[in-house]
N, C-alpha and C positions, 0 to 999 in steps of 0.2 A: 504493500500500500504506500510506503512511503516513496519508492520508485515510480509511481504514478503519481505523486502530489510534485516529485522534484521536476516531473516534465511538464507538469500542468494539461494528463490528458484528457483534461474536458476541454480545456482550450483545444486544442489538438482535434479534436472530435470537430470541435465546431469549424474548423477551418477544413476538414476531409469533408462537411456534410456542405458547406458552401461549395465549395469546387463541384462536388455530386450537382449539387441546385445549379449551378451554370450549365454545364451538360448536356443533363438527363430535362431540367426545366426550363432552360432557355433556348438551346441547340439545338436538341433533338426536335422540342415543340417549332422551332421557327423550319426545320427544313435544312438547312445549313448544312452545306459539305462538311464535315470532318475527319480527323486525319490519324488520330489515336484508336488503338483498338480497346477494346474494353479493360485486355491486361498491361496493356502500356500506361491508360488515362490511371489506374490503378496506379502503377509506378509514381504516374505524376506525383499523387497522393501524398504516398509514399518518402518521396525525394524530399516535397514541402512540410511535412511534418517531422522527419528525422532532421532538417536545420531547425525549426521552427524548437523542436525539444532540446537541441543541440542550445539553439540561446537561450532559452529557460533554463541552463543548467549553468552556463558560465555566470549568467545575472545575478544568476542563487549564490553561486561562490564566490564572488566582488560583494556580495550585498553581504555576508552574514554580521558584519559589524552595526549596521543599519538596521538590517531586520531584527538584531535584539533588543534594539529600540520600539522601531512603529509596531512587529506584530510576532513578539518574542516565544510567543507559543508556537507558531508557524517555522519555527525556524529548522531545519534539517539537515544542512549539511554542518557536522562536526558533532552531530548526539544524533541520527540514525544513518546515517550514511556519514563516510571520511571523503574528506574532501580527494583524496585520491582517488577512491571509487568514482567520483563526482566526476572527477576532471577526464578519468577515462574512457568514460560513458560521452564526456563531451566528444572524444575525439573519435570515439566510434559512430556518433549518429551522425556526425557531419563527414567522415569517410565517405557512409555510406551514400546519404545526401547528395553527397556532390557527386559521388559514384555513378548513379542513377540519372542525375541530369547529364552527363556526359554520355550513358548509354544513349538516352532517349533524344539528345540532341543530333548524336550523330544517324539514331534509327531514319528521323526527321529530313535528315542530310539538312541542317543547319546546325554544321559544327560551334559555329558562333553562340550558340544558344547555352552552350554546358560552362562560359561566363558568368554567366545570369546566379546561377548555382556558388561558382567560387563568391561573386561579389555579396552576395543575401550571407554567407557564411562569416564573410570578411565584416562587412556591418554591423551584425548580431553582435560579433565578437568586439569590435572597436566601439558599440553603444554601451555593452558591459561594462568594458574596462576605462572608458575616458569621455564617450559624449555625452550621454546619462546625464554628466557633469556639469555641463554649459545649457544655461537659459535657450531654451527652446528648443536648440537644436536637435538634442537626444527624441523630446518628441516627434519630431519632425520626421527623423531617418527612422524610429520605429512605427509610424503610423504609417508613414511610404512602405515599409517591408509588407505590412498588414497589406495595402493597396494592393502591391506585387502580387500577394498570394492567388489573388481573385485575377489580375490582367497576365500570368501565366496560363493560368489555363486557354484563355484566348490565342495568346504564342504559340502553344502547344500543338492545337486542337484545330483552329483556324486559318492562322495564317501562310503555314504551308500549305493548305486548302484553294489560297484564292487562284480565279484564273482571270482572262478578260471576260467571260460568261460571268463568271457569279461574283465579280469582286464588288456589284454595289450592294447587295445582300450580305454576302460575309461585312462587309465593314460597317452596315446597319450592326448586325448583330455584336459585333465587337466593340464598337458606340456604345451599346448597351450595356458592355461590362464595364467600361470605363464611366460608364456615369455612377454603376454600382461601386464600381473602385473607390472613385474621389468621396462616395458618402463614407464609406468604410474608414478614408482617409482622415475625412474632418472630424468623426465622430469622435475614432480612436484616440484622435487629435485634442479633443475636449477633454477627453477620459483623462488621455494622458494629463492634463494640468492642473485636474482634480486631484487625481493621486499625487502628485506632488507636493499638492498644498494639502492634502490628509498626513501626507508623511513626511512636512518639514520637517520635525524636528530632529526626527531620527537620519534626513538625510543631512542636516546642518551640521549633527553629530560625525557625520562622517566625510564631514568634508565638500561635499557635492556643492554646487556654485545651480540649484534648477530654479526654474522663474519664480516661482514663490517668494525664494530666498535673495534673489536678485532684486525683484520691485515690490517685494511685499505680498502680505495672501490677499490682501481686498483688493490690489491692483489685481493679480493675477484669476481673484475670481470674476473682475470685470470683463479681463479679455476673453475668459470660456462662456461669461455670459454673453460677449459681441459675435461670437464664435457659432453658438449657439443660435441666436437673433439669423446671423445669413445663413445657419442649414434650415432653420425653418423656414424661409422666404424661400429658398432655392429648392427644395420640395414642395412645396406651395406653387411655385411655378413647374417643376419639371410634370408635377401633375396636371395643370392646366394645358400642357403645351403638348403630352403625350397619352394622356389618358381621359379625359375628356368627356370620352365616349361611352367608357366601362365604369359601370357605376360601384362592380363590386370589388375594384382596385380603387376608386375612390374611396370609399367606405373604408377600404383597408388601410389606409394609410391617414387619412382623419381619424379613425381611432386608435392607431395602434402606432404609429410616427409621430404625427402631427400634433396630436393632444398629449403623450407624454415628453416630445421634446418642449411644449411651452410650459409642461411642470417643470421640467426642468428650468428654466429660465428664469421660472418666478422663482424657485428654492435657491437657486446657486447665487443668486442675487443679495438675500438674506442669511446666506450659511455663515455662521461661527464656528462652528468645533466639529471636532475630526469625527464625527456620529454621521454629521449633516454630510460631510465631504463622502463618507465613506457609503452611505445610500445613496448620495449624486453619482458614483463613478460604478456602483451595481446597475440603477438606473440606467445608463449611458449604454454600458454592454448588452442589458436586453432591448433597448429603442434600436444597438447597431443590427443583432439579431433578430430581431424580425424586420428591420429593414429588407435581408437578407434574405427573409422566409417570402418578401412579395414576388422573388422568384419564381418560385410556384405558384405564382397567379395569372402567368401567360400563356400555360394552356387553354385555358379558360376565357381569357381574353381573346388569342388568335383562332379562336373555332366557337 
């Protein structure tokens, strides 16, 4: 159990069950050529969850001086696992990781693509160890990886796919991922400044320089509130402009985006203490998550 807490695999889960949702719920339903076999798209999986555990494990072992601060019950590398264990299992999921994208890059015949893999490795690792550290930035490169996870499968899947026949469909449909992208982006994006401002102290303790710490927590909960303010407006519009017509993706996303990202907005506006910050940034990851889930509402829409 504790090997599955240090990789985070519910996180894990929910990023193999997104990629599934592009697919199986956007791909397949649109028609779209694709270019993965069922055991390849599998690999994809695969490849992105063994880096994606890979940097849940080096974060764990930079953090443990911090996390015996913010959430010292939580803490497991050096009382159930040794950081040796730790660090080996790092370098094993990311072998494989990158392993795997270099198969399936070259299966592809775009060698160029098994990059993609070292770089998402190189990241994780340089966000552990040093940008974490710097106001904003750390969020930034870790909410781009989250983006990545979702505009890979498009790479993957599609775009060795296009030809001059069907390249204005495929890039309709890869449009599509890339708007689901940037929300995954901003949301993660929000999360990220919450948790930072939940876990000043413990990260002040240790050194870290994150925006909390840099302008303050009621500056920094102003900017997740402004943050906040333009993904509602920008869903608010991508619905008007692309849905329109479907009353039961309307409805899905007025109640289940729309109406908890404006809780969000009034609550994050008025939060004091780490209770308030830490139901804002659970809040965040289920509004990203069923974001995620309107996926499954284009069969239904395109028939």
């Amino acid at each position: 159990m504790s090997y599955l807490k240090l990789i985070r695999f519910q996180n894990l889960i929910i990023i193999a069950l997104i990629q599934v949702f592009i697919r199986f719920g956007l791909f397949l339903p649109l028609g779209v050529d694709i270019t993965l076999s069922n055991f390849e798209f599998t690999l994809l999986i695969l490849a992105t969850i063994c880096l994606a555990a890979a940097g849940n494990i080096i974060n764990d072992i930079n953090d443990v001086a911090i996390d015996k601060v913010n959430k010292p019950s939580k803490v497991i590398i050096g009382k159930k696992i040794s950081e040796k264990t730790a660090y080996n299992l790092f370098v094993i999921f990311n072998v494989i990781g990158v392993g795997i994208g270099f198969y399936l890059s070259n299966t592809i015949n775009k060698s160029v693509f098994a990059t993609l893999f070292i770089l998402i490795s190189a990241l994780l690792y340089l966000y552990a160890t040093y940008l974490k550290a710097l106001p904003l930035i750390g969020n930034i490169v870790i909410s781009s990886l989250v983006a990545l996870s979702l505009i890979i499968v498009g790479l993957f899947d599609l775009l060795p796919a296009i030809n001059s026949i069907n390249q204005e469909y495929q890039s309709l449909a890869f449009s599509m991922v890339l708007n689901y992208a940037f929300f995954a982006f901003i949301i993660n994006l929000i999360r990220e400044i919450v948790k930072d401002i939940e876990d000043i102290n413990g990260d002040k303790n240790g050194g870290l320089n994150t925006l909390p710490i840099a302008i303050g927590r009621k500056r920094a909960s102003y900017i997740a509130f402004g943050l906040g303010i333009l993904t509602l407006f920008a869903t608010i519009y991508y619905i008007y402009v692309h849905l329109y017509n479907f009353t039961i993706a309307i409805v899905y996303f007025l109640l289940l985006i729309i109406a908890p990202l404006l809780y969000f907005c009034t609550k994050i506006w008025d939060a004091k203490d780490k209770s308030d910050y830490h139901f804002l940034s659970k809040l965040l990851k289920i509004i990203m998550l069923l974001g995620m889930c309107s996926i499954l509402l284009y069969p239904f829409i395109i028939y």
